[in-house]
Structure formats: structure tokens, C-alpha cells
N, C-alpha and C positions, 0 to 999 in steps of 0.2 A: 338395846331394843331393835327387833325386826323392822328397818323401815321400808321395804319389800311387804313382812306381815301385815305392816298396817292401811295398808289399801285395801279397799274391797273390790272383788271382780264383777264386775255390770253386767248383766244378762243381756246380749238385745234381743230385736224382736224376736220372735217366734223360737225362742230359746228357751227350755223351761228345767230349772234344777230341782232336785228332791231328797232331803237329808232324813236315812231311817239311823240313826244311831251312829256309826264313824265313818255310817259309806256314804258318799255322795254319787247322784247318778243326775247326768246332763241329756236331756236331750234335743237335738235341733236338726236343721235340714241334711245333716250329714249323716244323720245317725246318732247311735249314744253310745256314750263314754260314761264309764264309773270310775270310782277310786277311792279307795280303804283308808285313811288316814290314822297315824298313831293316836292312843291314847293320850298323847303330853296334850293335843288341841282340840278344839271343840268348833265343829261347824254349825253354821247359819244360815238358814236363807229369810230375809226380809228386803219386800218390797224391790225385787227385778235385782237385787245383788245377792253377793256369799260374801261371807266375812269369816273369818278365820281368829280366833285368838287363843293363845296359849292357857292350859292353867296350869298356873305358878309361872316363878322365873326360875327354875332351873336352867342348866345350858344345855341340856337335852330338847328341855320344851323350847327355849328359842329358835333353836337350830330347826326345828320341826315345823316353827309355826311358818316361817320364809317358805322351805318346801314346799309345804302343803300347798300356800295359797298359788305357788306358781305351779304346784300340777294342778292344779282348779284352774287358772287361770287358759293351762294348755287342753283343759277338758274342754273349753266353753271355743276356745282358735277352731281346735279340732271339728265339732260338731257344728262351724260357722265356714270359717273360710278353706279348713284342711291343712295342711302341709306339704310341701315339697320340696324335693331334693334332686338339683341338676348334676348328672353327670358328661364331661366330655373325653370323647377316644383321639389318639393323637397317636397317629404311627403307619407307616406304610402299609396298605392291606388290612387294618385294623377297622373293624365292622359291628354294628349289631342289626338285628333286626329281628321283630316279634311275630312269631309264631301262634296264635291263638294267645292262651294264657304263657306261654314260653318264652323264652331272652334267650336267643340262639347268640352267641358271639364267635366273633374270629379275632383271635386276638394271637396267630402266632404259632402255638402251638397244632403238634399233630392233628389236632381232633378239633373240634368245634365246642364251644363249651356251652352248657343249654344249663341256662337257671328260671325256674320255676319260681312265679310269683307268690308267695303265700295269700292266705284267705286277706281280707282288708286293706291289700296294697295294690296297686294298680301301677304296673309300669308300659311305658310308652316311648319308643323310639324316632320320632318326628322327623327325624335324619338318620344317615348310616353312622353319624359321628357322636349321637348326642344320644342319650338316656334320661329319660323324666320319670322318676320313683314320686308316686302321689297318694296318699290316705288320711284319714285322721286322727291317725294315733305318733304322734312325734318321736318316740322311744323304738317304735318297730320301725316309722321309715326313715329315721336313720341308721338302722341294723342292715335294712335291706342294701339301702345305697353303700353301706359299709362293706356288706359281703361280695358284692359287685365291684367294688373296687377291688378289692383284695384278689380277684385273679387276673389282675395285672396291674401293681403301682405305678407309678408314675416315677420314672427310673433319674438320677439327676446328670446323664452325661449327653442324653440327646435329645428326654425329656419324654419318651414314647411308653403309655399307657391309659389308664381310666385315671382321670383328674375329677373331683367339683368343679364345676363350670367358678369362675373367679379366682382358683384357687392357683398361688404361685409356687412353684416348684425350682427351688433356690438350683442353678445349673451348676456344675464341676467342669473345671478345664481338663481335658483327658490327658494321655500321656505327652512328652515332647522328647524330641530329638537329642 
């Protein structure tokens, strides 16, 4: 048994869902969010929740019903509080800063590297060192803070690149005499 599935997710205020058949669609101060759910589960909305329950016990359907209720659950974060994703730069000369909608970085390389926000993601540089990736779709804004790292890791012998803010970067002793 899904004990994950078996929770319902709480609407609050001014949050309102709508079940036409396997799609659920959320809408709240943030905007709206939808989401397709397999046939194994069958959605509900009653009285300011969603509840989620399998039909049958297949292990298909189980496995489905946990899912579901937690992308239900990231619909309703989403179109409430949002998500975010901090990034920090750590390295000599290593910079960002935003251009309109643009993430111009120096990160090293010849050239300067310019990444473009996509539609529904908002990025913010508050510092030269930091980057804040913010929207409420949790699966894209962790793509984006993804793809931003990925041109420059965070390397393990001096430790110099784009990290998550918290994140530890196990260090290497270099070569010796």
C-alpha cells in the first residue's frame, strides 16, 4: 500500500482544482498548472482537497497512485508558494549578471556565455556570485538550474565552478612531491 497515495492534498485559499477525466488542472495565485494522470488512478476533488486512489492492486497501479498524488501535490506548491533553485559561483573572475531576460556569465572561458531564460522561469542574480532560478513548475526549474550548472561543474581539487547554494563538493588532495 501507497502510504504517500493515501494522503489527500489540501487546497488552500484561493487555490481552486478541476478534474475533467485524467487531467487535473490547478489554479492559484501563481498561475495554473495541469497534469495527465495514468489510467491505473482515478482523481477527485471533494470539499478544498484531491485524493488520488488506484483501481486495482496491480503494481503498476500502485506505483502510479504515490506519483500521481505527489505531482498533485507539486501542482498545488507550484501555483502557491513556487519553487526555487539557488545557485553559487566560486572562482577567480567567475561572474554572472542579467541582461534583460539574459544570464550573461564569465566563467573562464574565451567568450562570455549568455543563457537565455525560457518562457515560465525567472532567473535573478542578486550578486555577482549567486543565481536564483524561480517558477512554478519544479521539473523545468530544476532543468534550468541544471543546464546552468553544467557550464562549469564544480571541479573537486580547488573546488572552482557553479554549485547549489548548500551543496558539498567532496575536495581531492592534488599531486605531491
Amino acid at each position: 500500500m501507497s502510504r504517500i497515495g493515501k494522503k489527500v492534498v489540501d487546497l488552500p485559499s484561493g487555490v481552486t482544482a478541476s478534474v475533467s477525466g485524467q487531467s487535473i488542472e490547478v489554479k492559484g495565485p501563481k498561475g495554473t498548472r495541469s497534469f495527465t494522470a495514468t489510467d491505473d488512478v482515478t482523481l477527485s476533488v471533494e470539499e478544498n482537497a484531491v485524493s488520488v486512489k488506484p483501481r486495482g492492486m496491480s503494481k503498476r497501479a500502485r506505483q502510479q497512485w504515490g506519483m500521481s498524488r505527489t505531482m498533485v501535490a507539486n501542482l498545488v506548491t507550484g501555483v502557491t508558494a513556487g519553487f526555487k533553485k539557488e545557485l553559487e559561483i566560486q572562482g577567480v573572475g567567475y561572474r554572472a549578471q542579467m541582461q534583460g531576460n539574459t544570464l550573461k556569465l564569465n566563467l573562464g572561458y574565451s567568450h562570455d556565455v549568455e543563457f537565455v531564460a525560457p518562457e515560465g522561469v525567472t532567473i535573478t542574480a542578486p550578486k555577482q556570485t549567486e543565481i536564483v532560478v524561480e517558477g512554478n513548475d519544479q521539473q523545468q526549474v530544476g532543468e534550468v538550474a541544471a543546464k546552468i550548472r553544467e557550464w562549469r561543474r564544480p571541479e573537486p581539487y580547488k573546488g572552482k565552478g557553479i554549485r547549489y547554494k548548500g551543496e558539498f563538493i567532496f575536495r581531492k588532495e592534488g599531486k605531491k612531491k
